[in-house]
C-alpha positions in Angstrom: 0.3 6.1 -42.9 -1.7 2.9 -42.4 -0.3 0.1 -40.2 -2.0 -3.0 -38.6 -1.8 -4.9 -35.8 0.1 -7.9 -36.5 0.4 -8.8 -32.8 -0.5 -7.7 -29.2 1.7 -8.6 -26.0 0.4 -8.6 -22.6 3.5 -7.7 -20.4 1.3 -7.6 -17.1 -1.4 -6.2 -15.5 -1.3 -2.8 -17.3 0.8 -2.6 -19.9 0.3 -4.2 -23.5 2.6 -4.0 -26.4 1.4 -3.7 -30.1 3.8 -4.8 -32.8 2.8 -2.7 -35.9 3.4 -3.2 -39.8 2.8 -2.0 -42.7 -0.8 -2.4 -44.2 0.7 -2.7 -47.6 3.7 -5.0 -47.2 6.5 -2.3 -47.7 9.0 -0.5 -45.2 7.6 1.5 -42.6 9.8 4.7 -42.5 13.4 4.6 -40.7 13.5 5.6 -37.3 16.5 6.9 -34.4 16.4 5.3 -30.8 13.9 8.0 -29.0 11.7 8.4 -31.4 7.8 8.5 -31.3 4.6 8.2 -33.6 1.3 9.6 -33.7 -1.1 7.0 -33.7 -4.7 8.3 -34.7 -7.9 6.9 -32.5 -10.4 8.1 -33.7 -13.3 11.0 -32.6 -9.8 13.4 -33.7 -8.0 11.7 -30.7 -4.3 11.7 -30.9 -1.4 10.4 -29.2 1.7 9.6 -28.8 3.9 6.4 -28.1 8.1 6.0 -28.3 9.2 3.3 -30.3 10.6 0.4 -28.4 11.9 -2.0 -30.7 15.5 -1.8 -32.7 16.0 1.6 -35.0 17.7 -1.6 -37.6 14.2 -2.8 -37.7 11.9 -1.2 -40.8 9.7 -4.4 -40.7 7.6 -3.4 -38.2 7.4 -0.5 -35.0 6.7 -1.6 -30.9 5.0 0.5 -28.9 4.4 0.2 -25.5 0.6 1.4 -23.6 0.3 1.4 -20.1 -3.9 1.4 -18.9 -3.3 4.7 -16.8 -6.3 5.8 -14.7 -5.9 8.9 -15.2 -5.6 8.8 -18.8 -7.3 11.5 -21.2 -9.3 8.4 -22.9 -6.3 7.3 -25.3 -4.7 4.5 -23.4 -8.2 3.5 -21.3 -9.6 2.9 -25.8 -6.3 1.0 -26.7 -6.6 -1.7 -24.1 -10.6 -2.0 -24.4 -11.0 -1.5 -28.0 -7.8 -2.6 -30.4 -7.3 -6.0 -31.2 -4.9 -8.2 -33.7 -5.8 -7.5 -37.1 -7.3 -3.9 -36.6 -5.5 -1.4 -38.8 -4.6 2.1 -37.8 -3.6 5.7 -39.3 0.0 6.8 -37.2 2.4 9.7 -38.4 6.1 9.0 -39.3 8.0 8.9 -36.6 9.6 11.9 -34.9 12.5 12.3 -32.6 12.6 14.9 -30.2 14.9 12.5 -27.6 17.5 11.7 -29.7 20.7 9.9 -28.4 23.8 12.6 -28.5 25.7 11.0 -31.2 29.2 11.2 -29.8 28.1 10.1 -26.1 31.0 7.9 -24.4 29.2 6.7 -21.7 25.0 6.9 -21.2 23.1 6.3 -18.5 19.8 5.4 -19.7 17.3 5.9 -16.3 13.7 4.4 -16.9 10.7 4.4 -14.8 7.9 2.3 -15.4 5.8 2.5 -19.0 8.8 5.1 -19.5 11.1 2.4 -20.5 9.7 2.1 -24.4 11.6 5.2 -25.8 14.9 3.6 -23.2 15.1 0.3 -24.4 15.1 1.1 -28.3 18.4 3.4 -27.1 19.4 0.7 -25.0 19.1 -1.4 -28.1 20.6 1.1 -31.0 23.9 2.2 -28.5 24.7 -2.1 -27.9 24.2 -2.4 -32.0 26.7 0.0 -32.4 29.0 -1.0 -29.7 28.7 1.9 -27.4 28.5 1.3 -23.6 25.7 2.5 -21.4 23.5 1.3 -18.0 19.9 0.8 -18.5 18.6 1.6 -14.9 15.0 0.6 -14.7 12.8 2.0 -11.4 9.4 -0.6 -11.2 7.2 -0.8 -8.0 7.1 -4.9 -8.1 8.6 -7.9 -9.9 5.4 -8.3 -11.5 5.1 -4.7 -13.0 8.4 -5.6 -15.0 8.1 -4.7 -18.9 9.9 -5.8 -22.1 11.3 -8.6 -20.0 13.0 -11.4 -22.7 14.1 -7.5 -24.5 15.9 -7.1 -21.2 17.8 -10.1 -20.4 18.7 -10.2 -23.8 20.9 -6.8 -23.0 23.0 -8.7 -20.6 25.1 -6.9 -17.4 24.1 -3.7 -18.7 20.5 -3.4 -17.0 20.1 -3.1 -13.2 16.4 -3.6 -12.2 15.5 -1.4 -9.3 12.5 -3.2 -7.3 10.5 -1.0 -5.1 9.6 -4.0 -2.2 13.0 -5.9 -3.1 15.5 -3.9 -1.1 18.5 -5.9 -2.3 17.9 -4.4 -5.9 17.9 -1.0 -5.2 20.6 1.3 -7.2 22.1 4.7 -5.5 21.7 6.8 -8.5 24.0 9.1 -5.9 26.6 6.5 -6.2 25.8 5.9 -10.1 26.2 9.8 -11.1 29.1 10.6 -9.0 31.8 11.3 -11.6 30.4 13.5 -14.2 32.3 13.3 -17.5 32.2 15.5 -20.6 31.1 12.6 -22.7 28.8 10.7 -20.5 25.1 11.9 -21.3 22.3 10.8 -18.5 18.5 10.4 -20.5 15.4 9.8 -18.0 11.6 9.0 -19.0 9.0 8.1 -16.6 6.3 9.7 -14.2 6.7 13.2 -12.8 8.4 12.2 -9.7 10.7 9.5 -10.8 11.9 12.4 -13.2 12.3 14.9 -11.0 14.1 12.9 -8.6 16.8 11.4 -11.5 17.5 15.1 -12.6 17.4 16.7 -9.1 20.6 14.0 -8.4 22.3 14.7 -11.7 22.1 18.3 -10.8 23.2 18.0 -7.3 26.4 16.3 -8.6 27.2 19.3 -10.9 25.8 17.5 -14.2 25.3 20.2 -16.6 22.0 20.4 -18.2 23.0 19.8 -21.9 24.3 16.2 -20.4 21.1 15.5 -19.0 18.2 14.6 -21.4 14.6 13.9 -20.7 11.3 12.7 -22.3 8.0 13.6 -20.6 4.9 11.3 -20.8 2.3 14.4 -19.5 2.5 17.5 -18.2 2.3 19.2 -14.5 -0.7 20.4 -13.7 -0.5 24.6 -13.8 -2.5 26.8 -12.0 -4.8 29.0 -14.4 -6.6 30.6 -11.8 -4.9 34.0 -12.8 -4.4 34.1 -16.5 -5.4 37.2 -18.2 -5.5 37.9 -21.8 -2.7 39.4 -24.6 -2.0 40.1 -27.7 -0.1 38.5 -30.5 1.0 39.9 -33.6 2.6 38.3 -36.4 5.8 39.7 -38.0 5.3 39.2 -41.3 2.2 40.5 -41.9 1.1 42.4 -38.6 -1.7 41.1 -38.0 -2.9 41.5 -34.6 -4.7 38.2 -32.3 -6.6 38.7 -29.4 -6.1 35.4 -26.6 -8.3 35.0 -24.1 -8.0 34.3 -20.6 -9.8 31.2 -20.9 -8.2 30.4 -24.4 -4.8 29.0 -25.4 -2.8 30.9 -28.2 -2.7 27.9 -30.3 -6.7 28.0 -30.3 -6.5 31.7 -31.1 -4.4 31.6 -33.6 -6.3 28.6 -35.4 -9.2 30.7 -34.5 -7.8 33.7 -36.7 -6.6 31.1 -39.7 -3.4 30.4 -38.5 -3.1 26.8 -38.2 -0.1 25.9 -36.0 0.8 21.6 -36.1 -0.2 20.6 -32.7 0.2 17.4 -31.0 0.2 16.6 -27.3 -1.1 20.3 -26.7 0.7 19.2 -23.4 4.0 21.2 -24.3 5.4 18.0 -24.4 6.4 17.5 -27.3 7.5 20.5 -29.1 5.6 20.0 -32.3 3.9 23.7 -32.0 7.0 25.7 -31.2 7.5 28.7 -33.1 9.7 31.9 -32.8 8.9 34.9 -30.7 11.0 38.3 -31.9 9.6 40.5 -28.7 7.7 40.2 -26.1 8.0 38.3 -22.6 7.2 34.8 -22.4 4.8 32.6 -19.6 6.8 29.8 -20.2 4.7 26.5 -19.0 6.2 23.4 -21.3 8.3 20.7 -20.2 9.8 20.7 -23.8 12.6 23.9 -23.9 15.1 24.0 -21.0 15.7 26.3 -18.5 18.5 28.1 -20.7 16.1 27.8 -23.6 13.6 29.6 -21.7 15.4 32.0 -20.5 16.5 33.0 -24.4 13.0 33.9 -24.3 12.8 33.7 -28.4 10.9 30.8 -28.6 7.7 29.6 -27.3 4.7 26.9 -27.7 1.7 28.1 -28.3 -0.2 25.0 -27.1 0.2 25.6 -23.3 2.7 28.9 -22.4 1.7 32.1 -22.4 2.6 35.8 -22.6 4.4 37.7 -19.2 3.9 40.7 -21.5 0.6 42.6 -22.8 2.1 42.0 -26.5 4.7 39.4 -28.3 5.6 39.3 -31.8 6.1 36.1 -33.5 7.0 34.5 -36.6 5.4 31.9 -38.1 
C-alpha cells in the first residue's frame, strides 16, 4: 500500500513521529488500538511500528521511531533519510496486542518509545468510555513523547520520571488487587518489561490478564545448536536445518515460503502448527502455557528439542 509523508514531528532528542496518508486520497484501512504496520525501506528492509494515533481515524496512521543505537539499520535510515513528502510502501495493519474486549479496568504500562502501540489503546478505551491508567516509565522530562496526546487524556496518565523522585508510581501499590476484569498491557525495553510482569506475577496476576508487546528480542545463546529434521504432514516431505540455519531459511530453502516479519519471534507472523515433535521454543510471541502446548512453533527463531517434528503448513 502506498502512503506519504504528510508531516514529521520531532518529540525530542530521539524520537520522531511520521503522520502517514494515503498516496491516493482514499481511506487507509481500519485499524484496533495495538495494531502495527510494515513499513518497507528499501534494500528488502522491513519493520515494524504500532500505530499511535485514534483507531476512529482512517485519514491518516502515526507512528512513532525512536533513533536506537543499537538498531539493525531501520530506525538509524528513518531519521537520516525520510523527509515530508517522501512516499512509502507499508502492509495493512495487524494486531497481535489487541485490547481484551470486555476489560473493566486496564492498566496500560509504557516505557519509553513503547508508548506508540499504549497511547492509541489509551485513546480507543476513553472513546468508548472504558476506564484505564496510562502509566508511562521515561528517564527525564525531556525524553517525554506524544506530550499535547497526553495531557489531552486528563487524570488518567501518571508520568513516572526517572531523576524526579516525586513522580515515581509503586506499580506494587498499583497491581495490588487483582480483578477478573482488569487486564494489565506493557510495551517497552527488556527490562522495563520484565520488571512490570515480574510484579503482576508476584501479586498472583494470571497470565491471560497480563498482555505484552515486545520491541526486539533477547539475545539467545547459539553456541550449541545442532541440526534436525522437519517433515511436512501433508505431503512428507522431509527438510534438513542446519546448525547454523534457521528453519524459516530451510524451509524457504526447500520452496516453502513461510510469511516472515520481524524474524525476531516477535511478532508471530511465521507461526505454524507442529503435530509431533519437541519444541526449542525461543520467541517472545507464545506464552509460557502456549509453549508448553508444544503444537505450535515459529520457524523464524525456535528450534527443535527433538531430532524430528512434523508440521503443517
Amino acid at each position: 500500500m502506498d502512503v506519504t509523508i504528510q508531516k514529521i514531528y520531532r518529540h525530542n532528542e530521539h524520537i520522531l513521529s511520521f503522520e502517514l496518508v494515503n498516496t491516493h486520497g482514499e481511506l487507509l484501512p481500519a485499524f484496533q488500538a495495538g495494531a502495527h504496520i510494515d513499513v518497507h525501506l528499501g534494500n528488502q528492509l522491513i519493520r515494524q511500528y504500532s500505530l499511535a494515533n485514534c483507531s476512529s481515524e482512517q485519514h491518516r496512521y502515526v507512528i512513532g521511531v525512536l533513533n536506537d543505537p543499537l538498531s539493525r539499520g531501520g530506525s538509524k535510515f528513518i531519521h537520516e533519510q525520510l523527509r515530508e513528502g517522501q512516499q512509502l510502501k507499508i502492509s495493512e495493519p495487524r494486531n497481535l496486542f489487541a485490547l481484551v474486549p470486555e476489560t473493566e479496568y486496564a492498566y496500560l504500562c509504557a516505557g519509553g518509545i513503547g508508548i506508540t502501540p499504549i497511547l492509541a489503546m489509551a485513546k480507543e478505551l476513553k472513546r468508548n468510555n472504558q476506564s484505564f491508567q496510562l502509566l508511562y516509565f521515561v528517564k527525564t522530562r525531556a525524553s517525554i513523547a506524544f506530550q499535547q496526546d497526553l495531557e489531552a487524556l486528563g487524570d488518567s496518565v501518571h508520568i513516572h520520571i526517572d531523576d524526579e523522585p516525586e513522580t515515581h508510581i509503586l506499580l506494587n501499590t498499583v497491581f495490588a488487587s487483582p480483578h477478573i476484569d482488569h487486564h494489565i498491557y506493557v510495551c517497552g525495553p527488556d527490562g522495563f518489561m520484565n520488571y512490570v510482569i515480574h510484579t503482576a506475577d508476584t501479586l498472583s496476576w494470571p497470565s491471560h490478564q497480563v498482555h505484552k508487546e515486545h520491541f526486539s528480542a533477547q539475545a539467545i545463546d547459539t553456541s550449541q545448536d545442532g541440526s534436525f529434521e522437519i517433515e511436512i504432514l501433508k505431503t512428507g516431505q522431509r527438510i534438513h536445518v542446519a546448525a547454523d540455519q534457521s528453519a524459516a531459511q530451510a524451509l524457504e530453502h526447500a520452496g516453502i515460503c513461510i510469511p516472515l516479519s520481524c524474524e525476531q519471534g516477535i511478532c508471530g507472523t511465521c507461526l505454524v502448527d507442529v503435530v509431533e515433535g519437541e519444541i526449542d521454543h525461543r520467541d517472545m510471541y507464545l506464552t509460557e502455557e502456549e509453549q508448553a502446548a508444544n503444537d505450535q512453533f515459529t520457524p523464524c527463531c525456535s528450534r527443535a528439542k527433538s531430532q524430528r517434528i512434523i508440521i503443517d503448513v
